[in-house]
MARZAMAR-373971 format. One line per field, with one value per residue (C-alpha): residue number from 1; z, y, x. Coordinates in Angstrom, 1 decimal. Example, Ala and Ser with C-alpha at 12.3 -4.5 7.8 and 13.67 -1.06 7.14 Angstrom:
REM MARZAMAR-373971
i (1 2)
z (7.8 7.1)
y (-4.5 -1.1)
x (12.3 13.7)
***
This chain:
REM MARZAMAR-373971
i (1 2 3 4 5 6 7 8 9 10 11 12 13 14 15 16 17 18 19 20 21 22 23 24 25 26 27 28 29 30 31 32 33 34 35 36 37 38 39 40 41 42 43 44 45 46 47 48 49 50 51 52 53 54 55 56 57 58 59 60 61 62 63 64 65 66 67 68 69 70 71 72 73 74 75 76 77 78 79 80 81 82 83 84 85 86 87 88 89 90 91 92 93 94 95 96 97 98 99 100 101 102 103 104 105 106 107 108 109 110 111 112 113 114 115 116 117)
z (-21.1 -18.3 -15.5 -17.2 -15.2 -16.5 -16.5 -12.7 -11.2 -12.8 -11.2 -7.8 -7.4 -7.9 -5.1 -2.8 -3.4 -3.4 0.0 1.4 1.1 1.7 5.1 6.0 5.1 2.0 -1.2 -4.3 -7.9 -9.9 -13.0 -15.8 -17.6 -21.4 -23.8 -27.2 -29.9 -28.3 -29.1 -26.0 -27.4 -27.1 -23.6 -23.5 -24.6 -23.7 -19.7 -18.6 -19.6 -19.0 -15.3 -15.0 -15.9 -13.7 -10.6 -11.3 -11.5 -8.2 -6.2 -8.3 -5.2 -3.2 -3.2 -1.7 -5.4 -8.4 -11.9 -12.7 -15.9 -18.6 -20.2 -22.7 -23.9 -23.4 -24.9 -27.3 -28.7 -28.2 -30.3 -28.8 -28.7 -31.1 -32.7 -31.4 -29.2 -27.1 -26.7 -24.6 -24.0 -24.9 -22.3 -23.7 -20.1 -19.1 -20.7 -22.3 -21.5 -23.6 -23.1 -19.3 -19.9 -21.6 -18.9 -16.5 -18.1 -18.2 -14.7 -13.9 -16.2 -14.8 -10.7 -12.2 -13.7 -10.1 -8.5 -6.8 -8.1)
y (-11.6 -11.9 -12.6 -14.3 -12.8 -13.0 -10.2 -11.7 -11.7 -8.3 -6.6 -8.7 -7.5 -3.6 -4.7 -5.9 -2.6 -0.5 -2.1 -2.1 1.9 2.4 0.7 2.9 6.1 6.7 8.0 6.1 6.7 3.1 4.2 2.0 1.6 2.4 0.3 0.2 -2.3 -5.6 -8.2 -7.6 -5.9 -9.5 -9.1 -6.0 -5.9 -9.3 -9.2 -6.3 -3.3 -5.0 -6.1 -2.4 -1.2 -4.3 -2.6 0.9 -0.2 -1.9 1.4 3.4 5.5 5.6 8.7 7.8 6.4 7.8 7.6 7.9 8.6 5.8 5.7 3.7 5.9 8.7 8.1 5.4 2.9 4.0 3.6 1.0 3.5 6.3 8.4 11.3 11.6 9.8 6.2 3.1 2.5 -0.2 -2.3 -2.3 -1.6 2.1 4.9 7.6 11.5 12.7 9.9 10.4 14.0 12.9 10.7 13.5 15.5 13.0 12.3 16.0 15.8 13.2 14.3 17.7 16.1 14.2 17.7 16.5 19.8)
x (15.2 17.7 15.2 12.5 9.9 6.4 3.5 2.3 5.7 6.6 3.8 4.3 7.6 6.6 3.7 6.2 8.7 5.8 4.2 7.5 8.0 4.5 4.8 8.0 6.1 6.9 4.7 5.7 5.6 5.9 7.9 9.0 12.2 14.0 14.4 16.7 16.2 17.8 15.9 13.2 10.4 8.4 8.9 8.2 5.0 3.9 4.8 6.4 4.3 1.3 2.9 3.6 0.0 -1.3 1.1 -0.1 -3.9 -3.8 -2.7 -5.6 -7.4 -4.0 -2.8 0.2 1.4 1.5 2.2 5.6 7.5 7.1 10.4 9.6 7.0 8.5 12.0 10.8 13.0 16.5 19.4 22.3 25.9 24.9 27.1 25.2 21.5 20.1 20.8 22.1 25.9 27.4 26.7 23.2 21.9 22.6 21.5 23.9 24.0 21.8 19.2 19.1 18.9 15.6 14.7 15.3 12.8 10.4 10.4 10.3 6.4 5.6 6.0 4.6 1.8 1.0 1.0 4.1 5.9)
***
């Protein structure tokens, strides 16, 4: 819990990203991020995916954002520098080869779920 943010700020900030591109022109699709067992799920669950489902429900009737991939959902709770599969490196931050292969796909549903492609 590097940042601290809480469930009000998380959403905020995907608000003020989302606004932002939204004001250039942009469609938007508010995704959220992976996570491996490091100590976060707390977090997790008590501010951040809520913040995210907060972000996502206040765009609900804009067409111009979508739904994008949940990675936590979709990749579940990775492993941290697997011998083999999907996982995080060590740095406990970015994801290995086979896991972003996994996200890739995942975000792939996701745009083709949104009629995006």
């Amino acid at each position: 819990r590097t940042l601290a943010s809480s469930r009000y700020e998380f959403a905020l900030a995907y608000k003020i990203v989302t606004d932002y591109a939204l004001a250039q022109g942009f469609r938007v699709a508010l995704g959220f991020t992976c996570y491996a067992a490091t100590g976060a799920e707390a977090w997790y669950q008590s501010d951040l995916l809520p913040g995210y489902f907060d972000a996502l429900a206040g765009y609900q009737g804009d067409s111009r954002v979508i739904k994008g991939a949940n990675l936590r959902e979709a990749l579940g709770v990775l492993a941290v520098t697997p011998a083999s599969g999907p996982g995080l490196q060590s740095d406990l931050v970015h994801m290995n080869d086979p896991a972003y292969a996994l996200a890739s796909l995942a975000w792939a549903n996701a745009l083709e779920a949104a009629g995006v492609i």
